[in-house]
N, C-alpha and C positions, 0 to 999 in steps of 0.2 A: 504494500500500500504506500503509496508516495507519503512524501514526510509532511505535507502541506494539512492532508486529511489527518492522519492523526493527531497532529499538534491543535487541529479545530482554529487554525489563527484566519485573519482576515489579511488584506491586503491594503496600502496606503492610495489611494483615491491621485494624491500627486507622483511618487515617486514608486509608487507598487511591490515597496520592499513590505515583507509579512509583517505584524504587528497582532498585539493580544488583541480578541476578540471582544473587550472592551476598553480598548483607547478610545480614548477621544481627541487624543493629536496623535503626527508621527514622531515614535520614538528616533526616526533617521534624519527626518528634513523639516518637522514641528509642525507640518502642515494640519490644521484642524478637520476633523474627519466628521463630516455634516450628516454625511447618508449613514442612516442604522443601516445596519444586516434588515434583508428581509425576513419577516415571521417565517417561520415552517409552514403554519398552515398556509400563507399564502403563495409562499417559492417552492415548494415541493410535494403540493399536490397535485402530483403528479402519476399519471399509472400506480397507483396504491402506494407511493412511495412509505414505507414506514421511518416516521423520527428518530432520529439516530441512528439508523442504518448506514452503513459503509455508502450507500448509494447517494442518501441523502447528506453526507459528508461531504461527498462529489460534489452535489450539485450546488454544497453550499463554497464552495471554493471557486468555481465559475463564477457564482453569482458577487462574490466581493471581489473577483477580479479590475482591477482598470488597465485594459488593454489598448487603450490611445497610443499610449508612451511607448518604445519598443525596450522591452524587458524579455531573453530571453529565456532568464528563469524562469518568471511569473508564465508566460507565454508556456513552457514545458509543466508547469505546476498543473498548467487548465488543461493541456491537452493528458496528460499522466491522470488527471483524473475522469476523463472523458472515455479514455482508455477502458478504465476501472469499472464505469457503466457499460458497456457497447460490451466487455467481457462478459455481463451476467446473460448475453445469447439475446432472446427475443424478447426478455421483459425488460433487458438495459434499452435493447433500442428502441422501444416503445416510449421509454422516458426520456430516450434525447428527442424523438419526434416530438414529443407532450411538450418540450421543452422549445424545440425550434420554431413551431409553430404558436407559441405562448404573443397575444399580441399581435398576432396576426391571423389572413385565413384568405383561400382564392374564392372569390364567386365570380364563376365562369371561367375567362381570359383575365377579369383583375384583379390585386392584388390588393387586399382591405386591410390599411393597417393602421392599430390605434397609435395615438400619440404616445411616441416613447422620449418624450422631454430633453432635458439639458443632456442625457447619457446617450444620445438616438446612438451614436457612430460606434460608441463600444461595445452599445450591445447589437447591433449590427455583426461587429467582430467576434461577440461570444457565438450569434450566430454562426457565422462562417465556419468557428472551431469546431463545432457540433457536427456541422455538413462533414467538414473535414474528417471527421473521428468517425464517423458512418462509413467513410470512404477506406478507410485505413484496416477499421473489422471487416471492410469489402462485407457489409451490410445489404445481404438480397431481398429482407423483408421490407427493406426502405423504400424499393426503386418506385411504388407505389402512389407514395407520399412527393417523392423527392421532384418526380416528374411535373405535374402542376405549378411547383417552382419555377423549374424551368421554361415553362410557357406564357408562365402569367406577365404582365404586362400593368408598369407601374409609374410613375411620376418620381417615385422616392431614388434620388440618384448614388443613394447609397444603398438600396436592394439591387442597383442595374448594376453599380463598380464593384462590391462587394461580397455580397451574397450570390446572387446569380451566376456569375462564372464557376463559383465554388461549387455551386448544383451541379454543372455541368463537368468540372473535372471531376467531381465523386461517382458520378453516374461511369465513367469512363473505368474508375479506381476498383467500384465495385467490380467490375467484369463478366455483369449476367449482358446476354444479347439482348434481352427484352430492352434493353435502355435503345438500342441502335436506332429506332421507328424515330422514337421522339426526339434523339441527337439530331437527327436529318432532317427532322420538322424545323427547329431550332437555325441548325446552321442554313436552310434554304429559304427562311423566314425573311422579309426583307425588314421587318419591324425589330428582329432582335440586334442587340446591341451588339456592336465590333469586337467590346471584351468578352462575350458569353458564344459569339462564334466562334473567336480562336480556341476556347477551349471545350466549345463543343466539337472541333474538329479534332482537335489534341484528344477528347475521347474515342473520338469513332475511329481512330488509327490505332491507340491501344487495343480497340474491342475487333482489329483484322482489321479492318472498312478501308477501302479507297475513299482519298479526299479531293476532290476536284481543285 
């Protein structure tokens, strides 16, 4: 179990070195830490997450992460525990879906997302991680999920820079063929963005495909 999760600490909002889980400045760089942890009840209800479970440990080290800043400890802390979920098979990845999808949802072709305030861009980024770590356990009960992503279509120009390409290289990462249909939807799409075709193409060359 990564040292992050056991130790139950939090992370510094400015400079993302770890700190106890209740400071209220940074022991590193003094910065005062405004955002509580979120409840349990409300961060990790999740696919049945149980309290205090290794799972929900997980998910509570994502959630104090601030990933703006590049830290590539912090940054290996959240994926080490992203890991830790996506290992418990089909009920982890149920909780990183419950999770990626948190705040958001497609009806139809768009992309409905509430307002995620002052943090929009990191948690964008925790986003990404999550896609990312589906892609990593090559996650085939995801592709389901994952694909809607890839098609939806949004205003939010950090679901187009950030998220969305990530859809698209994980689909690749995973390695089932059922992703191919929808990569070529994707890259022959003239509405998808130029960062989600390079890496929709970058998939479908992993997955054997010729790329025009």
């Amino acid at each position: 179990m990564p040292e992050s999760i056991r130790a139950e600490k939090k992370y510094c909002t400015e400079c993302g070195k770890p700190i106890p889980t209740d400071a209220t400045y940074c022991t590193e760089c003094g910065k005062t830490q405004s955002r509580a942890p979120q409840p349990v009840e409300n961060m990790q209800n999740i696919g049945g997450v149980q309290p205090g479970s290794n799972v929900q440990k997980a998910l509570a080290v994502l959630e104090d992460a601030y990933l703006v800043r590049d830290n590539e400890k912090l940054e290996k802390n959240v994926n080490d525990a992203l890991d830790l979920i996506a290992a418990k098979g089909d009920s982890g990845i149920n909780v990183l879906l419950g999770r990626l999808y948190r705040d958001m949802r497609t009806d139809g072709p768009a992309l409905v997302v509430k307002s995620l305030g002052d943090m929009a861009w990191n948690e964008w980024l925790k986003k990404r991680c999550i896609v990312d770590a589906l892609g990593r356990a090559r996650a085939q009960s995801a592709i389901e999920r994952l694909i809607p992503l890839l098609h939806a279509r949004s205003t939010d120009s950090q679901f187009n820079s950030i998220l969305q390409p990530a859809v698209a290289n994980t689909l690749g990462a995973i390695g089932d063929k059922r992703a191919i249909e929808a990569l070529r939807k994707a890259l022959d799409d003239p509405s998808t963005r130029p960062m989600t075709k390079r890496a929709a193409a970058n998939a479908l060359v992993k997955l054997g495909e010729k790329v025009r």
